[in-house]
DSSP file (Angstrom, degrees, kcal/mol; ACC not computed):
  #  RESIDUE AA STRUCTURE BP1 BP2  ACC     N-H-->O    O-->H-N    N-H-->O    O-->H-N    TCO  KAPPA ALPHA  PHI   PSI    X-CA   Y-CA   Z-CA
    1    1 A X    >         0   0    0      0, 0.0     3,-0.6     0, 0.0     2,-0.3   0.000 360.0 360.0 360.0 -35.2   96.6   84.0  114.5
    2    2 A X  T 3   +     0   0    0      1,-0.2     0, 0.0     2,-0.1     0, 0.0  -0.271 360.0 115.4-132.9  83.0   98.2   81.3  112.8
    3    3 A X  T 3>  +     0   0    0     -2,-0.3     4,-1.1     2,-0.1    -1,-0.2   0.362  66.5  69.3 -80.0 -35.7   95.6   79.2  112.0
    4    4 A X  H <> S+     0   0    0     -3,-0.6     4,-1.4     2,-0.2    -2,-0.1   0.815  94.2  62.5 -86.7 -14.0   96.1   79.7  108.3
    5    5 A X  H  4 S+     0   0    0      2,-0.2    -1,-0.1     1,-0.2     7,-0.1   0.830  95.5  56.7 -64.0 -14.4   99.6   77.6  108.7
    6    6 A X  H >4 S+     0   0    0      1,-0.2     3,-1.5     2,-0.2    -1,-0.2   0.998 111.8  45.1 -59.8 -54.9   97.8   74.8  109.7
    7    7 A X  H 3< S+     0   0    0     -4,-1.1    39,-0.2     1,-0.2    -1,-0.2   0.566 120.0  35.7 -46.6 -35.5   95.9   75.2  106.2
    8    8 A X  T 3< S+     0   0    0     -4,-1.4     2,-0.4    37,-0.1    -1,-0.2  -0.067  83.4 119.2-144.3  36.1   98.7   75.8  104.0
    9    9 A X    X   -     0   0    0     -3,-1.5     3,-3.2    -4,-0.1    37,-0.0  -0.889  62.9-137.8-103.3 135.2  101.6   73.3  105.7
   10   10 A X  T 3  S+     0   0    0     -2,-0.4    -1,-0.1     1,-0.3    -3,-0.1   0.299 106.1  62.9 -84.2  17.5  102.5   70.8  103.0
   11   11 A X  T 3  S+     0   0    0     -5,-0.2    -1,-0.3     2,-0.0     2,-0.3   0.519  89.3  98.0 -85.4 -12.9  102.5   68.5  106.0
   12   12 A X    <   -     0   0    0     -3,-3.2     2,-0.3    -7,-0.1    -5,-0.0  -0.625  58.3-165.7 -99.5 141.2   99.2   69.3  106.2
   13   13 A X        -     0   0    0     -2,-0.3     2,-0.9     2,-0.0    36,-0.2  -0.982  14.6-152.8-113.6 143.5   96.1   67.2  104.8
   14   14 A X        -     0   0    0     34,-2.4     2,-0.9    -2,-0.3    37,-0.5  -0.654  11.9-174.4-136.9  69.3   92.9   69.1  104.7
   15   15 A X        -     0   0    0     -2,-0.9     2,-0.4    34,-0.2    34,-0.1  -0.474  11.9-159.7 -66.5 109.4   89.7   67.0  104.9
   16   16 A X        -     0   0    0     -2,-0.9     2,-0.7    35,-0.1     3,-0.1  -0.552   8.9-171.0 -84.5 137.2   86.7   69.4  104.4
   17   17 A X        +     0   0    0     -2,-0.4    -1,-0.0     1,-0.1    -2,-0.0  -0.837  13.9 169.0-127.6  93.1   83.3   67.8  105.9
   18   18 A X        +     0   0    0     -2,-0.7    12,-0.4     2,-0.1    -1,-0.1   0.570  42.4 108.3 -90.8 -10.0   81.1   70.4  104.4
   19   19 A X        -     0   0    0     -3,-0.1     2,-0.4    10,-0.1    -2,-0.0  -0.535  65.8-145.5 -68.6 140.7   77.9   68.2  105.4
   20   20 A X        -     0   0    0      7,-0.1     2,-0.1     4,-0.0    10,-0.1  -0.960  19.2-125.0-103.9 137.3   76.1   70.4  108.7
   21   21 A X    >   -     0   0    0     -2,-0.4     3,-3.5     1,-0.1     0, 0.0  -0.354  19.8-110.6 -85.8 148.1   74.8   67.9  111.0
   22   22 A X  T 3  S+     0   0    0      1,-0.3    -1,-0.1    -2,-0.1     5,-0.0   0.530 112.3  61.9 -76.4  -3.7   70.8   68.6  111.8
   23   23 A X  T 3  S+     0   0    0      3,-0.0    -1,-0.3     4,-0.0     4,-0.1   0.355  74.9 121.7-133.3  39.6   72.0   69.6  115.5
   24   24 A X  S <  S-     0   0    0     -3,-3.5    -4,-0.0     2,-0.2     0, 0.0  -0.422  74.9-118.3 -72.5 165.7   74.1   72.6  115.1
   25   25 A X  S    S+     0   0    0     -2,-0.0     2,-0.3     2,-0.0    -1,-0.1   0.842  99.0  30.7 -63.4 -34.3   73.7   75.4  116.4
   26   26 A X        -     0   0    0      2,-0.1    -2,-0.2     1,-0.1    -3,-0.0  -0.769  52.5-158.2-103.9 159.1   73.3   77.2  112.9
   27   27 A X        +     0   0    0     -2,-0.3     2,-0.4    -4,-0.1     3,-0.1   0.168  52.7 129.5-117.8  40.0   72.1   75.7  110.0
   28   28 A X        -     0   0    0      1,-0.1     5,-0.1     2,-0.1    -2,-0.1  -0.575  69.2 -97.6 -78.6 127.8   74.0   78.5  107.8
   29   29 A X        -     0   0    0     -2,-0.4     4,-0.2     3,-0.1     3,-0.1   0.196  18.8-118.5 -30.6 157.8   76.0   76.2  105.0
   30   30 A X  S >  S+     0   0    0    -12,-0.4     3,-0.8     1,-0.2     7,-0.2   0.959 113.5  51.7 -70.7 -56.3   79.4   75.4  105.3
   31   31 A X  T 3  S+     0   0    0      1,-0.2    -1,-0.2     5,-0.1    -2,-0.1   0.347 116.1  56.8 -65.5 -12.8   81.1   77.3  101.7
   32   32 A X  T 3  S+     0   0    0     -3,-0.1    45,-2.7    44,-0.1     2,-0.7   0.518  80.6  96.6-116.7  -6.8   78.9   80.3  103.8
   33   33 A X  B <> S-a   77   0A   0     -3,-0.8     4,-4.3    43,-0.2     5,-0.2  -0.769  78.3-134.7 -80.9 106.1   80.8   80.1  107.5
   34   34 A X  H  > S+     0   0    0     43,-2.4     4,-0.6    -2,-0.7    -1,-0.2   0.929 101.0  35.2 -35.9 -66.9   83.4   82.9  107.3
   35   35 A X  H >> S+     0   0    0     42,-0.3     4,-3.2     1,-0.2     3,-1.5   0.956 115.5  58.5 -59.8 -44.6   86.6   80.6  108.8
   36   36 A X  H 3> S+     0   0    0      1,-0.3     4,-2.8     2,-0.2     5,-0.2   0.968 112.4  37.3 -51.9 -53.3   85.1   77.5  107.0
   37   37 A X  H 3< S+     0   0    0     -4,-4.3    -1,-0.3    -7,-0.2    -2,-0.2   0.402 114.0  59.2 -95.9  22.5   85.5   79.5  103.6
   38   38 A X  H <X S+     0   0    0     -3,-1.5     4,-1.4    -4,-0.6    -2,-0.2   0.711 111.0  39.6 -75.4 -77.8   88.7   80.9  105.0
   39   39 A X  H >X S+     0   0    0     -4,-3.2     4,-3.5     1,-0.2     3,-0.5   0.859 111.3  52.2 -50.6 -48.2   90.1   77.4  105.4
   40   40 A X  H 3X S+     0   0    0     -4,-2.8     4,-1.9     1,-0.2     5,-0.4   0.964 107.8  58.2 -73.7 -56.3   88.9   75.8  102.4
   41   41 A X  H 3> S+     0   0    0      1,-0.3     4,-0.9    -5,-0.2    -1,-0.2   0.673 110.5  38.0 -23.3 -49.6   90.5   78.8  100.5
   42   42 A X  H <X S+     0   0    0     -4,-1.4     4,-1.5    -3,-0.5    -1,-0.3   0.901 116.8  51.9 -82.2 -42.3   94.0   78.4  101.7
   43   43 A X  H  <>S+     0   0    0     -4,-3.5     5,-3.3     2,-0.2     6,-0.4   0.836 112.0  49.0 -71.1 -22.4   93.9   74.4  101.6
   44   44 A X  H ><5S+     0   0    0     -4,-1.9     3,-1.5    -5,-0.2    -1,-0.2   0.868 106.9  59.7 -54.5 -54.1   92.6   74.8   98.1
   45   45 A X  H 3<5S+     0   0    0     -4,-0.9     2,-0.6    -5,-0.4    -2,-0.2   0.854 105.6  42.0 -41.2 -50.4   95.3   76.9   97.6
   46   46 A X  T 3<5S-     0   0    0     -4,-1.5    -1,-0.3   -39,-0.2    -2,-0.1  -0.639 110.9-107.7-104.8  55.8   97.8   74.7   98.3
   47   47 A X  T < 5S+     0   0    0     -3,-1.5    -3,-0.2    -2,-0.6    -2,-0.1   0.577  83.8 121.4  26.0  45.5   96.5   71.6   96.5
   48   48 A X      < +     0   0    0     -5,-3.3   -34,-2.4    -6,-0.1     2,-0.6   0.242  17.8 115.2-130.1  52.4   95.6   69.9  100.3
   49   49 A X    >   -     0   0    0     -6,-0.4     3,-0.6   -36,-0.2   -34,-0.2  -0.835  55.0-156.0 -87.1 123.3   92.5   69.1  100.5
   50   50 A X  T 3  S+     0   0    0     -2,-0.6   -35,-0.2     1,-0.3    -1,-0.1   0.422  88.7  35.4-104.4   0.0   92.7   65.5  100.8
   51   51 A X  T 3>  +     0   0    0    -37,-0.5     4,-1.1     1,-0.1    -1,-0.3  -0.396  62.1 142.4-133.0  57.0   88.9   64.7   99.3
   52   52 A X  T <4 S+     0   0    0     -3,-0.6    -2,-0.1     2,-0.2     7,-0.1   0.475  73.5  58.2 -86.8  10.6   88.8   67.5   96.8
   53   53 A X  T >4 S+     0   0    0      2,-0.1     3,-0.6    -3,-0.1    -1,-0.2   0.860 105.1  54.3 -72.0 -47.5   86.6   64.4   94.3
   54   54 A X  T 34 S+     0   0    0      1,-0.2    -2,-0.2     2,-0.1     3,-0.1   0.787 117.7  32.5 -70.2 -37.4   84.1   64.5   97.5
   55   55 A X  T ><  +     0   0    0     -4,-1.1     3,-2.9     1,-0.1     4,-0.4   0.097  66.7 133.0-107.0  18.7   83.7   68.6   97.2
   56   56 A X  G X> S+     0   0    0     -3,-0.6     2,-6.1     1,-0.3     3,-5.3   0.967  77.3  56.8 -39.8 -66.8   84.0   69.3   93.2
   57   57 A X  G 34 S+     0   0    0      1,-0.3    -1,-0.3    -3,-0.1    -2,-0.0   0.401  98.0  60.7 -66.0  38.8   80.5   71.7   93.8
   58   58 A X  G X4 S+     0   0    0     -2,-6.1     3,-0.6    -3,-2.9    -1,-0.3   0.167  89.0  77.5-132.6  -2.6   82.2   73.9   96.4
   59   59 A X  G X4 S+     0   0    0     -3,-5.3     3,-0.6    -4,-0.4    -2,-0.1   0.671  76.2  65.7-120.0  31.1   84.7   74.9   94.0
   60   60 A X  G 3< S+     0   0    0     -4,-0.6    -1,-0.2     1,-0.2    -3,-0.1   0.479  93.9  62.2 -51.2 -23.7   83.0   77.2   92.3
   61   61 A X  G <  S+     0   0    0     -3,-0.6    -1,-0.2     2,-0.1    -2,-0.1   0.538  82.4 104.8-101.0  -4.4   82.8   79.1   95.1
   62   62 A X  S <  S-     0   0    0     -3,-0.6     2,-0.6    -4,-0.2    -3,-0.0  -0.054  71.2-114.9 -46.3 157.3   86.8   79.5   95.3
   63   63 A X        -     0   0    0      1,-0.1    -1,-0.1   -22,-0.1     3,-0.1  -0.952  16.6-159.6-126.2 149.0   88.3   82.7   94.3
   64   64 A X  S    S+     0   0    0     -2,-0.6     2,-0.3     1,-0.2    -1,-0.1   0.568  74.7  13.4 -83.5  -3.6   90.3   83.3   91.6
   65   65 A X  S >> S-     0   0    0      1,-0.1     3,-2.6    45,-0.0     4,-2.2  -0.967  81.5 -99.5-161.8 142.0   91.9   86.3   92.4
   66   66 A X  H 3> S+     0   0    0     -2,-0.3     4,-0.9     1,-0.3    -1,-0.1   0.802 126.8  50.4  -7.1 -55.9   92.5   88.8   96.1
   67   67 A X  H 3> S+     0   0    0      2,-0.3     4,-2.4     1,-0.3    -1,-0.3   0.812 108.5  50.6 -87.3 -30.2   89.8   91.0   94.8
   68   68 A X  H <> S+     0   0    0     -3,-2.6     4,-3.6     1,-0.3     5,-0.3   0.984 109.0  58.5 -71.7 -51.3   87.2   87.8   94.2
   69   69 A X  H  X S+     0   0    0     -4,-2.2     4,-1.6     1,-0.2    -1,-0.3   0.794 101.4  42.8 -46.7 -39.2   87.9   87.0   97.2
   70   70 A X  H  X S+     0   0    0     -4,-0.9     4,-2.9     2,-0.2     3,-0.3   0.950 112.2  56.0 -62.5 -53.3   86.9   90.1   99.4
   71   71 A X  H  < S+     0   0    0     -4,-2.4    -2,-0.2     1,-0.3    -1,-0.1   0.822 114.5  44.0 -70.7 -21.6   83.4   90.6   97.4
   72   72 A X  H  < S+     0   0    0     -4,-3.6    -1,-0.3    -5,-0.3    -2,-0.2   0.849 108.2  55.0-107.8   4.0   82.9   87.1   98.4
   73   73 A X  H >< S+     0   0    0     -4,-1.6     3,-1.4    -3,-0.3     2,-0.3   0.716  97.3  66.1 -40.4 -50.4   84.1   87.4  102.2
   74   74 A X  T 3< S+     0   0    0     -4,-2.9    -1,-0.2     1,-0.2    -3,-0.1   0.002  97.6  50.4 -82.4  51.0   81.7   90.1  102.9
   75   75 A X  T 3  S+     0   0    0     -2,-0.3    -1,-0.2    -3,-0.2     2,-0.1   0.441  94.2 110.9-137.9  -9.6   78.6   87.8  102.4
   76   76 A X    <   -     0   0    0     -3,-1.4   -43,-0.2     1,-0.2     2,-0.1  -0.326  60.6-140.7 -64.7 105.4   80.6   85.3  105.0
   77   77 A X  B     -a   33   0A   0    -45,-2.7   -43,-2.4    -2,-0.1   -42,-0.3  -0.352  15.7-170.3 -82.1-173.0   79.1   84.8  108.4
   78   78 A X        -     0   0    0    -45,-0.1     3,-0.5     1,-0.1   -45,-0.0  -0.859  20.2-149.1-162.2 130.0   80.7   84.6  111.4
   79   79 A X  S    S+     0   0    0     -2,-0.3     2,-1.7     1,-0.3    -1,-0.1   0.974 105.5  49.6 -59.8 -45.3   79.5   83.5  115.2
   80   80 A X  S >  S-     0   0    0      1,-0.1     3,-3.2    -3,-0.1     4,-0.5  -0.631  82.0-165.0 -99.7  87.7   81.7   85.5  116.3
   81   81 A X  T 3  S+     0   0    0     -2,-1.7     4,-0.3    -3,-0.5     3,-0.2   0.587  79.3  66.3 -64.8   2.8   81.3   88.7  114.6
   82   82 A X  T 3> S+     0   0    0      1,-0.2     4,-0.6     2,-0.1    -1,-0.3   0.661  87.4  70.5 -94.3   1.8   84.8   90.1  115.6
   83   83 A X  H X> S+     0   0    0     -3,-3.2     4,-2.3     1,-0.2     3,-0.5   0.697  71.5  79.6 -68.0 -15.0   86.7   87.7  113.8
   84   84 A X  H 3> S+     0   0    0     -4,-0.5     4,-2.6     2,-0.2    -1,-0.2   0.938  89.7  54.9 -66.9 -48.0   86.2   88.6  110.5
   85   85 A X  H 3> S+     0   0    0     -4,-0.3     4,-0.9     1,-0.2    -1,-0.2   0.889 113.0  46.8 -52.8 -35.9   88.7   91.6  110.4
   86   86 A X  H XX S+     0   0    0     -4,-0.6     3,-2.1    -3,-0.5     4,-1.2   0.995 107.0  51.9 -58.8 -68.4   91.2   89.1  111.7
   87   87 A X  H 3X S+     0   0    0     -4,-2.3     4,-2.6     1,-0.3     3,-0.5   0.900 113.1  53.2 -38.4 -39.0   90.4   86.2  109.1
   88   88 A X  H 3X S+     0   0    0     -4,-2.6     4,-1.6    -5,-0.3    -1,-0.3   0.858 109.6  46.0 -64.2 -36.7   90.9   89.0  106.5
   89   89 A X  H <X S+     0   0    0     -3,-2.1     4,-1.9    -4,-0.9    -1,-0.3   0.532 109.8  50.2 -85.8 -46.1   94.0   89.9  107.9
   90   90 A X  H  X S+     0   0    0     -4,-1.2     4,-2.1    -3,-0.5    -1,-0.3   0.776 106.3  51.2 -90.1 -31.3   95.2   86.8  108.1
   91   91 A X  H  X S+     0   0    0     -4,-2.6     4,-1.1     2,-0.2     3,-0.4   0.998 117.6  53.7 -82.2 -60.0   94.3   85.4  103.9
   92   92 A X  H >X S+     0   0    0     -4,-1.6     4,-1.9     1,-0.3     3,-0.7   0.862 108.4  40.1 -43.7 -80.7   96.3   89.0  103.2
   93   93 A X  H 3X S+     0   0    0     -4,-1.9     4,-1.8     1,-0.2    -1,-0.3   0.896 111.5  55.1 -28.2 -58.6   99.0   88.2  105.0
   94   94 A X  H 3< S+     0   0    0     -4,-2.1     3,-0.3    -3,-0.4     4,-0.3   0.932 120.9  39.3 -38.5 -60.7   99.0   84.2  103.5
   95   95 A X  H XX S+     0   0    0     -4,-1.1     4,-2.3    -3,-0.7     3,-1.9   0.938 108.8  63.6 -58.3 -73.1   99.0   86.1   99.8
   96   96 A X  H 3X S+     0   0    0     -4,-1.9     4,-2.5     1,-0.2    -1,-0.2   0.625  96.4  46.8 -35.9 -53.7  101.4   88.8  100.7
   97   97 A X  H 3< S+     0   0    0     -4,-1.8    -1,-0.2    -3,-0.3    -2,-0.1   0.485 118.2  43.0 -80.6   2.1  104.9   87.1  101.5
   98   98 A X  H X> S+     0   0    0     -3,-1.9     4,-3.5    -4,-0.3     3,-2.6   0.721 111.5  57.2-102.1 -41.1  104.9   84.8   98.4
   99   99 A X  H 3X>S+     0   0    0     -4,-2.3     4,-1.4     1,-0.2     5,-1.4   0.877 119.3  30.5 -42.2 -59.6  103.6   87.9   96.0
  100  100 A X  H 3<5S+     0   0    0     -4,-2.5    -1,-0.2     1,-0.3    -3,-0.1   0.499 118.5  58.4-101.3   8.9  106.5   90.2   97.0
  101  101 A X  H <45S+     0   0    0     -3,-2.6    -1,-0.3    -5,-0.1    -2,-0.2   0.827 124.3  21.0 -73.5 -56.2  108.6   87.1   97.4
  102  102 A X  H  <5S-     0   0    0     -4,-3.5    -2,-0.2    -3,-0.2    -3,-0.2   0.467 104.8-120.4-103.4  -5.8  107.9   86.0   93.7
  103  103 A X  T  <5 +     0   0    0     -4,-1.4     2,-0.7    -5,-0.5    -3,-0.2   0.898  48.9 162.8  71.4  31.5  106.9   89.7   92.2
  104  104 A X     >< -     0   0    0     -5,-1.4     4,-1.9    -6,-0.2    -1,-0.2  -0.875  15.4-178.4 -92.4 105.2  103.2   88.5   91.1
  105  105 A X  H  > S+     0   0    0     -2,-0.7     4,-2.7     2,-0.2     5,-0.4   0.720  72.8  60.1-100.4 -25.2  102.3   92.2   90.9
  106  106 A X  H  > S+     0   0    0      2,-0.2     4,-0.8    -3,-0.2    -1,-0.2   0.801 103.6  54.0 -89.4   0.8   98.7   91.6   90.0
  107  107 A X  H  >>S+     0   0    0      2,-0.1     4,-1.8     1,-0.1     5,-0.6   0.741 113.8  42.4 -66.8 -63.4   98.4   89.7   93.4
  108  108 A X  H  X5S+     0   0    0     -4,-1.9     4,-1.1     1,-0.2    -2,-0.2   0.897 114.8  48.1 -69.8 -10.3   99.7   92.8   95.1
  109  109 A X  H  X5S+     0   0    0     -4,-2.7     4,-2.9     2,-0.2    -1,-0.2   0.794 115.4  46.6 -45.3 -35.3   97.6   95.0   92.9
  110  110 A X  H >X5S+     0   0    0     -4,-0.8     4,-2.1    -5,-0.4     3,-1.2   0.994 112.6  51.8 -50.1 -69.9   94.9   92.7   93.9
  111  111 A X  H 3X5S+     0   0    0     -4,-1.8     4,-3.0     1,-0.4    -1,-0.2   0.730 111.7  42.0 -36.8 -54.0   96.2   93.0   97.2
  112  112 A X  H 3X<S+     0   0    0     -4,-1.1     4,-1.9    -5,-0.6    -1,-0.4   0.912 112.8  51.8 -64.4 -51.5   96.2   96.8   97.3
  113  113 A X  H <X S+     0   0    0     -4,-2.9     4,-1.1    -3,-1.2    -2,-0.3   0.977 107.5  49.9 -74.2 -53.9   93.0   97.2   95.8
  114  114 A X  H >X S+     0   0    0     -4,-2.1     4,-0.9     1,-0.2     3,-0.6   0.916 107.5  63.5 -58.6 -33.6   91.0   94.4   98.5
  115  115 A X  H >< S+     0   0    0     -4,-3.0     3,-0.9    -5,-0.3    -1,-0.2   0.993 107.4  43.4 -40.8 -53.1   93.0   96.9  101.6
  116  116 A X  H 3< S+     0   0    0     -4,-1.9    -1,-0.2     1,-0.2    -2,-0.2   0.799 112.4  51.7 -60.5 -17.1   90.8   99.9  100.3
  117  117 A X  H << S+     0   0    0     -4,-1.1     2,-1.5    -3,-0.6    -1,-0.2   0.471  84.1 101.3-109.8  11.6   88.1   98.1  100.1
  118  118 A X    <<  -     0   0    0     -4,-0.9     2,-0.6    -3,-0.9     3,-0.1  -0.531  68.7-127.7 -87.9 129.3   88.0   96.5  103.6
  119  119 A X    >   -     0   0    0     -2,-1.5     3,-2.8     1,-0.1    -2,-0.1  -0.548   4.0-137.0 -75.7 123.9   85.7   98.0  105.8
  120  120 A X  T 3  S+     0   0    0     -2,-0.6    -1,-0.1     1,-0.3   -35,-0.1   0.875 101.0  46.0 -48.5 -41.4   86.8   99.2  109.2
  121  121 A X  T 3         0   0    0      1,-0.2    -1,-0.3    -3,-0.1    -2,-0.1   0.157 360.0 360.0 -81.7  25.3   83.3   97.6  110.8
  122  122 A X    <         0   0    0     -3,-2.8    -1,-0.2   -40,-0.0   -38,-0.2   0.662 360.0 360.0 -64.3 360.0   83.2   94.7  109.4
């Protein structure tokens, strides 16, 4: 469960190795692995991705806002298909205690609007 502090402690440096080696088990993309595009989210977030030169064409795929974020979550695999409600759970939460720390109301609009829109079976 707290797995996104690892991600978003300013102790933390956050090499992303986006490269999948020719004997995984999947050969689904890196920017397309739910927790992979989880991590990179939050360490992006918090300016520590320590090779962010090395990964310029993976941040396109960043989201700019709660709501960007959801529409591109549900496209997100996951090996373990019961994590995803959790990962979700957990980038809300990350968002949530600085928004109503700091009053950034179109994050918690965001915020409100990506709740409705999460599906109980993901």
């Amino acid at each position: 469960r707290g797995m996104r502090m690892l991600y978003a402690a300013t102790t933390s440096h956050v090499l992303v190795l986006p490269d999948i080696p020719a004997s995984a088990c999947s050969d689904t993309p890196y920017i397309n692995r739910g927790w992979c595009y989880f991590e990179f989210c939050i360490a992006a977030e918090h300016q520590l991705i320590a090779n962010s030169h090395d990964i310029e064409h993976l941040k396109s795929d960043l989201p700019a806002r709660p709501k960007d974020f959801l529409r591109r979550f549900d496209g997100k695999s996951f090996t373990c298909g019961g994590d995803r409600p959790m990962v979700f759970e957990q980038y809300i939460e990350m968002l949530l205690k600085p928004a109503l720390h700091n009053k950034h109301c179109h994050v918690l609009n965001d915020l409100e609007e990506c709740a409705g829109g999460l599906h109980t079976d993901m």
